[in-house]
TITOR-891178 format. One record per residue: z, x, y of N, C-alpha, C, CB in turn; residue in one letter. Coordinates in pm, whole numbers, plus 50000, padded with zeros to 5 digits. Atoms other than C-alpha are relative to their C-alpha. Glycine has a CB too. Layout:
BEGIN
     n.w     n.u     n.v    ca.w    ca.u    ca.v     c.w     c.u     c.v    cb.w    cb.u    cb.v   type
       Z       X       Y       Z       X       Y       Z       X       Y       Z       X       Y      A
...
# end
This chain:
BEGIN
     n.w     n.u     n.v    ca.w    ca.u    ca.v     c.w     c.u     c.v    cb.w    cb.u    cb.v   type
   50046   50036   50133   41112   56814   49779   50011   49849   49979   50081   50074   49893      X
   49998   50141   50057   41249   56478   49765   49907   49878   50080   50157   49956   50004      X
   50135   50049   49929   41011   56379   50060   49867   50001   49949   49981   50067   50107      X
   50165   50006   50052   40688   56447   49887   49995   49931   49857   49924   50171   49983      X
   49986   50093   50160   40840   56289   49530   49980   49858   50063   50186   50010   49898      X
   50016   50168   49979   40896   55936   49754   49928   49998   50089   50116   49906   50034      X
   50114   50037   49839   40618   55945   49988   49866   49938   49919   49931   50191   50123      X
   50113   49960   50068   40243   55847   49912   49881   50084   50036   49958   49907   49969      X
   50121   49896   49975   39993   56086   49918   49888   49977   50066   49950   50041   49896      X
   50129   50034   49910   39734   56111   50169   49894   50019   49869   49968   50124   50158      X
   50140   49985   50080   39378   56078   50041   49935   50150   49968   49887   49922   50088      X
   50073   49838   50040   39286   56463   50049   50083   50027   49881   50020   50147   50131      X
   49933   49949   50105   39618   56509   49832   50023   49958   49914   50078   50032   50010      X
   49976   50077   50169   39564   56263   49538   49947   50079   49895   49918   49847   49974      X
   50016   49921   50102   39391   56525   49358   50079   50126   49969   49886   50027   50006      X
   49910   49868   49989   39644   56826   49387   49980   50022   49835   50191   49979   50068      X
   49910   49897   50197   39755   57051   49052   50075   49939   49930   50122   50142   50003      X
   49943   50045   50097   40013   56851   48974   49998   49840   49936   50106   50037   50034      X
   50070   50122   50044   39786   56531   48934   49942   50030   49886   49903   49945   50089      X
   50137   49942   50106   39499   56723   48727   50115   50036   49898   49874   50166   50063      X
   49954   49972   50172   39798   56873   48464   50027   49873   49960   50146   50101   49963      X
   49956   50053   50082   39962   56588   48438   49910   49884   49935   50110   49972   50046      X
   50069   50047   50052   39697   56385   48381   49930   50011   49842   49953   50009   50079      X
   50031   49944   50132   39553   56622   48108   50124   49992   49902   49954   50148   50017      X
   49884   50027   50052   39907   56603   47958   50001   49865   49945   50095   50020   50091      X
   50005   50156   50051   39899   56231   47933   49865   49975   49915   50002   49888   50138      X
   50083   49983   50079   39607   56265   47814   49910   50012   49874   50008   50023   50019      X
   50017   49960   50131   39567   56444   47542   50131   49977   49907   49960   50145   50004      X
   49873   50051   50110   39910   56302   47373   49963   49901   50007   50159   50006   50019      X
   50050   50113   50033   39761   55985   47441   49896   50000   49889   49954   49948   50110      X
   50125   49970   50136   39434   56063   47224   50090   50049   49872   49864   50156   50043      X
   49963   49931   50143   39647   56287   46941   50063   49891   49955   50096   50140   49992      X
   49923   50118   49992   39886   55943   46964   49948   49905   49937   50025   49959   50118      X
   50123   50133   50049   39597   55670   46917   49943   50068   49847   49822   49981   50148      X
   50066   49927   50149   39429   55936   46637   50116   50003   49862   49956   50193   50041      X
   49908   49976   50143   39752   55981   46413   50086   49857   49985   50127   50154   50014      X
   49930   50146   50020   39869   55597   46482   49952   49950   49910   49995   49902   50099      X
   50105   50058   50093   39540   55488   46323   50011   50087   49902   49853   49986   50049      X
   50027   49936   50076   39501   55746   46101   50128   50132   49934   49881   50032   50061      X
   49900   49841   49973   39841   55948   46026   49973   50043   49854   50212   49987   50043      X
   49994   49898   50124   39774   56094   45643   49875   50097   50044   49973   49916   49829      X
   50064   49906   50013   39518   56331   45786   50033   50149   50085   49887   49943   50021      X
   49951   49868   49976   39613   56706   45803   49948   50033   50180   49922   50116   49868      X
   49857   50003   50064   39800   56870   45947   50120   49952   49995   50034   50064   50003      X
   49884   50098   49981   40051   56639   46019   50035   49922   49877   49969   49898   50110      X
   50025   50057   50099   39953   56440   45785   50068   50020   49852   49889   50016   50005      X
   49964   49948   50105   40052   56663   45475   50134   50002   50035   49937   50118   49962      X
   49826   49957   50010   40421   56747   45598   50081   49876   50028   50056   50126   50124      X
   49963   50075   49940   40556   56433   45755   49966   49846   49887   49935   50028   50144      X
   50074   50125   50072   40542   56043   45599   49930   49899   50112   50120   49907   49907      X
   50056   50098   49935   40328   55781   45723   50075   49967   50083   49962   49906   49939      X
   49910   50078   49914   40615   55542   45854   50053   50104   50103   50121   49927   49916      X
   49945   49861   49936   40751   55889   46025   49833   50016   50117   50034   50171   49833      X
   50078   50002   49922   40415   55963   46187   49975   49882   50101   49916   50027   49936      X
   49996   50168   49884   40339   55609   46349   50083   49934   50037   49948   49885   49965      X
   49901   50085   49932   40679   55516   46430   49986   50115   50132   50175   49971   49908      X
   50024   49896   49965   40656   55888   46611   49877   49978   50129   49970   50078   49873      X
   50133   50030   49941   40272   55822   46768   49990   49860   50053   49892   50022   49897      X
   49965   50080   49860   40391   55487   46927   50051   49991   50122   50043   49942   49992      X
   49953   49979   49890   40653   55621   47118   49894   50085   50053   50131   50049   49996      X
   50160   49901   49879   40381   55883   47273   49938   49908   50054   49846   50101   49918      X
   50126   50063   49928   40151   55673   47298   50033   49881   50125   49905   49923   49872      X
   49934   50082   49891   40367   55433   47480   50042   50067   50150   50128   49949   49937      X
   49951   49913   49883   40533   55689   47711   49866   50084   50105   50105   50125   49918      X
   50098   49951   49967   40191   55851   47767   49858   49885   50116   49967   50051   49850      X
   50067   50123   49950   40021   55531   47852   50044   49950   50184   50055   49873   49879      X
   49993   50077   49865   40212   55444   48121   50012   50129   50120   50154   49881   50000      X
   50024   49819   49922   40195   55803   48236   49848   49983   50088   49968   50169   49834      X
   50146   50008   49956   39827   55744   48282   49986   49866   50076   49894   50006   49871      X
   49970   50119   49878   39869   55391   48461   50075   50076   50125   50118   49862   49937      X
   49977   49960   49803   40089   55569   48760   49865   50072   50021   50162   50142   50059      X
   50099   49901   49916   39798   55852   48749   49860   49895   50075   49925   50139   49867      X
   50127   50084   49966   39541   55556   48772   50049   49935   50147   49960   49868   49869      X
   49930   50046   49873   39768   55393   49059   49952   50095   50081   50157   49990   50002      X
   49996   49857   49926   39763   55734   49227   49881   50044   50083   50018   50110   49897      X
   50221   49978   49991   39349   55767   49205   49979   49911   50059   49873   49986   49855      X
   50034   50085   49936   39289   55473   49319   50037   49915   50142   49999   49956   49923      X
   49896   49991   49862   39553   55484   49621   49995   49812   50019   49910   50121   50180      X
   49978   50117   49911   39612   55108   49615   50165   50008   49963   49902   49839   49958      X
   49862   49975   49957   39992   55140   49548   50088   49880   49979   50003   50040   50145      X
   49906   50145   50001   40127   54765   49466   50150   50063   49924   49907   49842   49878      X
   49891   49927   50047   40509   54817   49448   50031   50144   49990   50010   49967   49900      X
   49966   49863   50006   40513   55160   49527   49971   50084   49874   50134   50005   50026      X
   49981   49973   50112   40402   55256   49193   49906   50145   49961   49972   49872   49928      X
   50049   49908   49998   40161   55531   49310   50088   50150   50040   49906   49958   50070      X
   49975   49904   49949   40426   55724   49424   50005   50161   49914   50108   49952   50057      X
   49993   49916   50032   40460   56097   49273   50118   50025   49925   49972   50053   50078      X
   49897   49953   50115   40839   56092   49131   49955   49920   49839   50180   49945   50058      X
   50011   50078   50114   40714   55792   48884   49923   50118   49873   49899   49850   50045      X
   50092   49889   50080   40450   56055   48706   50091   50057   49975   49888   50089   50058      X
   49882   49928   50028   40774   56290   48723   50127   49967   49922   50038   50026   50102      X
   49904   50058   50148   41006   56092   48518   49902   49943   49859   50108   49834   50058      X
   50068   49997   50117   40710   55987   48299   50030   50120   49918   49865   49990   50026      X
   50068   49874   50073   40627   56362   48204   50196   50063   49985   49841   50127   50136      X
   49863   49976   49990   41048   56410   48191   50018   49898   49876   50079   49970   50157      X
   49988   50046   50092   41052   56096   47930   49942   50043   49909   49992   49914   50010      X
   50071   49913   50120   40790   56263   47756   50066   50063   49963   49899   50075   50011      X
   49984   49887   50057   40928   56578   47716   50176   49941   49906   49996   50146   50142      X
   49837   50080   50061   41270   56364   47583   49980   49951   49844   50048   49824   50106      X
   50052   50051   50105   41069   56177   47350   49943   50113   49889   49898   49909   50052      X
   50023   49875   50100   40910   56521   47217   50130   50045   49921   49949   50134   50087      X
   49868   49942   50061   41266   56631   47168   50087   49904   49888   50100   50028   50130      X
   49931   50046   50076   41378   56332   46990   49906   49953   49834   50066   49893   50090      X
   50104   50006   50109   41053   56327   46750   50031   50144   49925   49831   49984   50064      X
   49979   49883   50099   41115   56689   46678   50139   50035   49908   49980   50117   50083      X
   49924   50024   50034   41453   56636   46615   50059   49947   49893   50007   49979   50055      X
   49980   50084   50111   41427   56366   46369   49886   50067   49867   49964   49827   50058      X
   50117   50013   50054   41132   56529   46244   50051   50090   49840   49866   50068   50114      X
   49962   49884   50086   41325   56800   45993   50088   49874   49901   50104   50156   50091      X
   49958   50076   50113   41539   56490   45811   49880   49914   49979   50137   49920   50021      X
   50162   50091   50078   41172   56306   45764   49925   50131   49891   49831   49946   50178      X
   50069   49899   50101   41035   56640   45612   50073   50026   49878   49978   50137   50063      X
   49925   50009   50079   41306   56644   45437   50009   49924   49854   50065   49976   50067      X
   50058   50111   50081   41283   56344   45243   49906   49956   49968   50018   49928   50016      X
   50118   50035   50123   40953   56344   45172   49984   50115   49928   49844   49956   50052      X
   49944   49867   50138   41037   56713   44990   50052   49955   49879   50133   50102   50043      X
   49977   50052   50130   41230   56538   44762   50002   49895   49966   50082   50024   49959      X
   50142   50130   50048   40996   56191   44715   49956   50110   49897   49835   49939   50153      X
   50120   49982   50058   40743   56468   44604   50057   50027   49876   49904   50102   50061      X
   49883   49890   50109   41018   56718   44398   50034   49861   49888   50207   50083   50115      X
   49896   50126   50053   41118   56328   44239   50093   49995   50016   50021   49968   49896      X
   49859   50020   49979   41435   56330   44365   50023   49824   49999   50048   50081   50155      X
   49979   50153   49945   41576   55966   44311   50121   50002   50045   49987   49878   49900      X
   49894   50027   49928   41805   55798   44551   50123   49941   49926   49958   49919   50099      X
   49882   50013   49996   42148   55778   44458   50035   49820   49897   50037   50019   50179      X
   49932   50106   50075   42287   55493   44208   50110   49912   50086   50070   50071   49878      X
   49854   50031   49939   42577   55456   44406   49948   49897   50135   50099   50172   50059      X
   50000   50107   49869   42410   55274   44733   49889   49870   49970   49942   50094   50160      X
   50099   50114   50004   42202   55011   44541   50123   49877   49971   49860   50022   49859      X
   49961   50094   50062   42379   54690   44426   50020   49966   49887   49962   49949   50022      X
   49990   49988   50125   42536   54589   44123   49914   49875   49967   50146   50011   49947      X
   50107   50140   50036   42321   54291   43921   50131   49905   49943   49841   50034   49843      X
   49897   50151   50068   42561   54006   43809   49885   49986   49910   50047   49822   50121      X
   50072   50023   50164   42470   53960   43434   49993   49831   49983   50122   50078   49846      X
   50031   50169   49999   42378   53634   43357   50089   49934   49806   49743   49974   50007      X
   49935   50003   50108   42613   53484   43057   49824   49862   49905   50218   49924   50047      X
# end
């Protein structure tokens, strides 16, 4: 296993299965990424989540995804500067991904949270603003 993660792939085997998913993988979180960066108030995301929450959210993807699709382009194109076509790189990409999913979904229940009670009017707390010095 760990021979075919640090090796590079002959030319018949740059297209294998686990080029074509992960490609589509990078892929399509790249596109949903770029679509809700530019555009995050449109459903359904849009409705549950806040802006700043969506596009802080749809950078990391799009970042992690991005360079997902640079090794696959390395890979396709078998030129290889720095070893960068090799097969584990794609494998810790799609491993940061799935990290980054976990720490978006994670955060994602105290962002829903607080924009529940934005909508409900809940106001924030007296106690963590500053007092005003009165002016004599």
């Amino acid at each position: 296993m760990w021979e075919t993660l640090t090796s590079v792939p002959d030319s018949g085997d740059v297209l294998n299965g686990f080029a074509i998913v992960s490609t589509i993988i990078f892929g399509v979180v790249f596109l949903l990424a770029a679509m809700y960066s530019t555009r995050p108030g449109i459903p359904p995301i849009g409705d549950i989540y806040s802006r700043a929450f969506i596009q802080r959210s749809a950078a990391i993807l799009a970042w992690i995804s991005g360079i997902g699709l640079f090794f696959l382009l390395i890979r396709f194109l078998q030129i290889n500067p720095g070893s960068f076509g090799l097969p584990i790189w794609i494998l810790i990409t799609l491993v940061l991904l799935v990290a980054a999913l976990a720490y978006v979904g994670v955060t994602s229940t105290s962002d829903r949270r607080r924009r529940r009670q934005n909508r409900a009017g809940h106001r924030t707390s007296q106690l963590q603003r500053r007092p005003v010095k009165k002016r004599h």
